[in-house]
VEXPA-599347 format. One record per residue (C-alpha): residue in three letters; x, y, z. Coordinates in steps of 0.05 Angstrom, whole numbers, padded with zeros to 5 digits, always signed. Layout:
! residues N
ALAXYZ ...
***
This chain:
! residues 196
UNK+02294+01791+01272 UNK+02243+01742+01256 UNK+02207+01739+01199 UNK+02137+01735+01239 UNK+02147+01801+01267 UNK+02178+01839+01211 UNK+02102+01825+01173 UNK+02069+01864+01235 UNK+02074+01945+01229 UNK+02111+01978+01280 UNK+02129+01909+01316 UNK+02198+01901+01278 UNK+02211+01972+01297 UNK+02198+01948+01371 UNK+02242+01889+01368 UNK+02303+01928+01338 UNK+02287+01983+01392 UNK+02295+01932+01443 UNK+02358+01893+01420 UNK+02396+01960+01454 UNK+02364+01957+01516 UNK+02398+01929+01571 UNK+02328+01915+01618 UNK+02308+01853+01589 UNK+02244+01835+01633 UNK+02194+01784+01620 UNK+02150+01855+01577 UNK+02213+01853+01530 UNK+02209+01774+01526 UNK+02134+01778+01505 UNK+02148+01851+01449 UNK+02210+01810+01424 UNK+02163+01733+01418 UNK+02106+01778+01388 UNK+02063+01750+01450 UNK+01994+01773+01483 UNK+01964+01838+01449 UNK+02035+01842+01413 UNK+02009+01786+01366 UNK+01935+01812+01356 UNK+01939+01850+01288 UNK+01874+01896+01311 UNK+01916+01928+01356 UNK+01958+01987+01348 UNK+02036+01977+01366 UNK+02055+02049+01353 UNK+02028+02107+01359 UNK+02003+02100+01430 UNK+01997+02162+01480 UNK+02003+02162+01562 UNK+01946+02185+01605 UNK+01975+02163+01659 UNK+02018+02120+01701 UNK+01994+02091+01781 UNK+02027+02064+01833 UNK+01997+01997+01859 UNK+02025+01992+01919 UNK+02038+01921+01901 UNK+02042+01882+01845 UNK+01965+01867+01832 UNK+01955+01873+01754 UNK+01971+01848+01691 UNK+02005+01880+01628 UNK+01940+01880+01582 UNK+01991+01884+01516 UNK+02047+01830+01550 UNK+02008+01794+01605 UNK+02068+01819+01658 UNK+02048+01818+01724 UNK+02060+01909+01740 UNK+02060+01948+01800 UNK+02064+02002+01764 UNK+02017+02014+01705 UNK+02017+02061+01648 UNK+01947+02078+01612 UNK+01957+02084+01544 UNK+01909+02105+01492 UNK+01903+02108+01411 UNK+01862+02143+01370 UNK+01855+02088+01332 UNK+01830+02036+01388 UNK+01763+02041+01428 UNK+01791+02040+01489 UNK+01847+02053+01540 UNK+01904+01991+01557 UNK+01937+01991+01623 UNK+02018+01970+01608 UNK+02084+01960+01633 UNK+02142+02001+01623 UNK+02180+01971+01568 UNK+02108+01961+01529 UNK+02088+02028+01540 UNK+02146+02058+01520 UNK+02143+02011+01452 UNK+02071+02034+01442 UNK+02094+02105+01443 UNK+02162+02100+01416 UNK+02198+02132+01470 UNK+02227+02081+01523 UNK+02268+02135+01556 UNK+02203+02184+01575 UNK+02170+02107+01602 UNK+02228+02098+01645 UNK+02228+02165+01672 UNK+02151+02174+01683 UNK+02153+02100+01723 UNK+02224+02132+01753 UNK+02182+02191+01778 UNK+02125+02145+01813 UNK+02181+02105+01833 UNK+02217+02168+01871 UNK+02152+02196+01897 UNK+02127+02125+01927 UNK+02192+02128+01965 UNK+02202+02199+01983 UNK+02127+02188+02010 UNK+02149+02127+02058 UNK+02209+02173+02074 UNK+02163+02229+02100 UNK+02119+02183+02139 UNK+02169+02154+02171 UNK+02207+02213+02186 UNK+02255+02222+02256 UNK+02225+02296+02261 UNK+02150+02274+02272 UNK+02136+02284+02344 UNK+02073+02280+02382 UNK+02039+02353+02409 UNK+01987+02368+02460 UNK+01973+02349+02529 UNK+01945+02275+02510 UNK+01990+02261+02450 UNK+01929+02273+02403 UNK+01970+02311+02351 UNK+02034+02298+02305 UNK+02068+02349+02280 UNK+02121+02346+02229 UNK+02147+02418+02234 UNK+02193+02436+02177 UNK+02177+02399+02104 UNK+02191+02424+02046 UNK+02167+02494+02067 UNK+02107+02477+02103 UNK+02090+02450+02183 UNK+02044+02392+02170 UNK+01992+02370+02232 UNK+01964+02305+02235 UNK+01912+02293+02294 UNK+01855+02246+02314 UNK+01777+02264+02294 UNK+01729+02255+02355 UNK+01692+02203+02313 UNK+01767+02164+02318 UNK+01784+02178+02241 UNK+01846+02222+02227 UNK+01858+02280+02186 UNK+01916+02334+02166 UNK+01933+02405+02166 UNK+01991+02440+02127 UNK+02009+02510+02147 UNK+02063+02543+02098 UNK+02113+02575+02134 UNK+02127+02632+02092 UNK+02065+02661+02100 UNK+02019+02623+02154 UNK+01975+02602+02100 UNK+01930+02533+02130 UNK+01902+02475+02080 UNK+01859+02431+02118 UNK+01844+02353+02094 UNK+01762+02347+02074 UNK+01780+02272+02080 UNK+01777+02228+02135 UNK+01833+02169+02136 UNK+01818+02107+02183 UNK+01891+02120+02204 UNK+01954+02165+02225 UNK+01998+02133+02174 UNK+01945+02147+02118 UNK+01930+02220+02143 UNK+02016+02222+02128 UNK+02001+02202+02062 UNK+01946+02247+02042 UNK+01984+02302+02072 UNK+02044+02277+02033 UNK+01997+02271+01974 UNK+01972+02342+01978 UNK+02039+02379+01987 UNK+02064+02349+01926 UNK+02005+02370+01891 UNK+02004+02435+01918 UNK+02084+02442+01888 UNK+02051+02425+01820 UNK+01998+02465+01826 UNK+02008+02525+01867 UNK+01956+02551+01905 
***
């Protein structure tokens, strides 16, 4: 370990943490060099809490404690800092002391993003009415999901559980089919976590 970092609380801790890890990214080069935010002795390295974690869509932002370009970004907060830090991964889960729960909130974005291009791209989608104005999508994970165009040329979506006929309209508009796919992926998801 080097001397720098043993001076720094809860940096040490980090660099031992991270000799055992096998992922070693450019976020574990900057914890175990003490670089970016990792350096700043204002900032808290422990201690930290997740609010949050977003998929990108593409890589597009940078690791505000590492300087790592991310995809996939985990908002961290501290009680003891005035505001929130969007991280990596292998930051976050220094910041917080818990790698494993870091890996397996990104693996859970990670899953979602693809079980969502899974859905929209699925062989059971097939198109419905006498113009082909309507896809329907008839069995997913317990619900018949509609996706049709607006006469002002947006799209929306409509999920009907099967078990009970129960309809959940979209109040948004998408500009188009493939985003209408999304939102209605979006919303049954939600819906799982939070049943109506």
């Amino acid at each position: 370990m080097c001397a720098a970092a043993s001076t720094r609380p809860g940096i040490g801790r980090a660099i031992r943490m991270l000799s055992t890890a096998t992922d070693m990214t450019d976020e574990a080069a900057a914890i175990r060099t003490g670089g970016g935010k990792w350096a700043d002795p204002t900032v808290p390295k422990v201690g930290w809490v997740c609010v949050g974690i977003d998929d990108l869509g593409e890589v597009s932002e940078t690791c505000e404690m590492c300087g790592t370009a991310l995809r996939y970004v985990h908002t961290m907060k501290h009680n003891d800092y005035p505001r929130t830090l969007a991280c990596g991964c292998i930051c976050s889960g220094h910041m917080q002391e818990d790698i494993e729960d870091a890996h397996q909130r990104e693996r859970k974005v990670k899953n979602r993003a693809t079980s969502r291009q899974r859905f929209i791209t699925h062989r059971g989608w097939y198109y419905w009415g006498t113009l082909a104005e309507k896809e329907v999508l008839d069995r997913y994970r317990g619900w018949k999901v509609t996706v049709y165009e607006k006469q002002d040329g947006t799209f929306a979506g409509m999920l009907e559980r099967l078990k009970d006929g129960r309809q959940v309209n979209s109040k948004r508009k998408y500009a188009t089919a493939t985003k209408a796919k999304s939102g209605a992926f979006d919303a049954i998801c939600w819906i799982a976590e939070h049943p109506l």
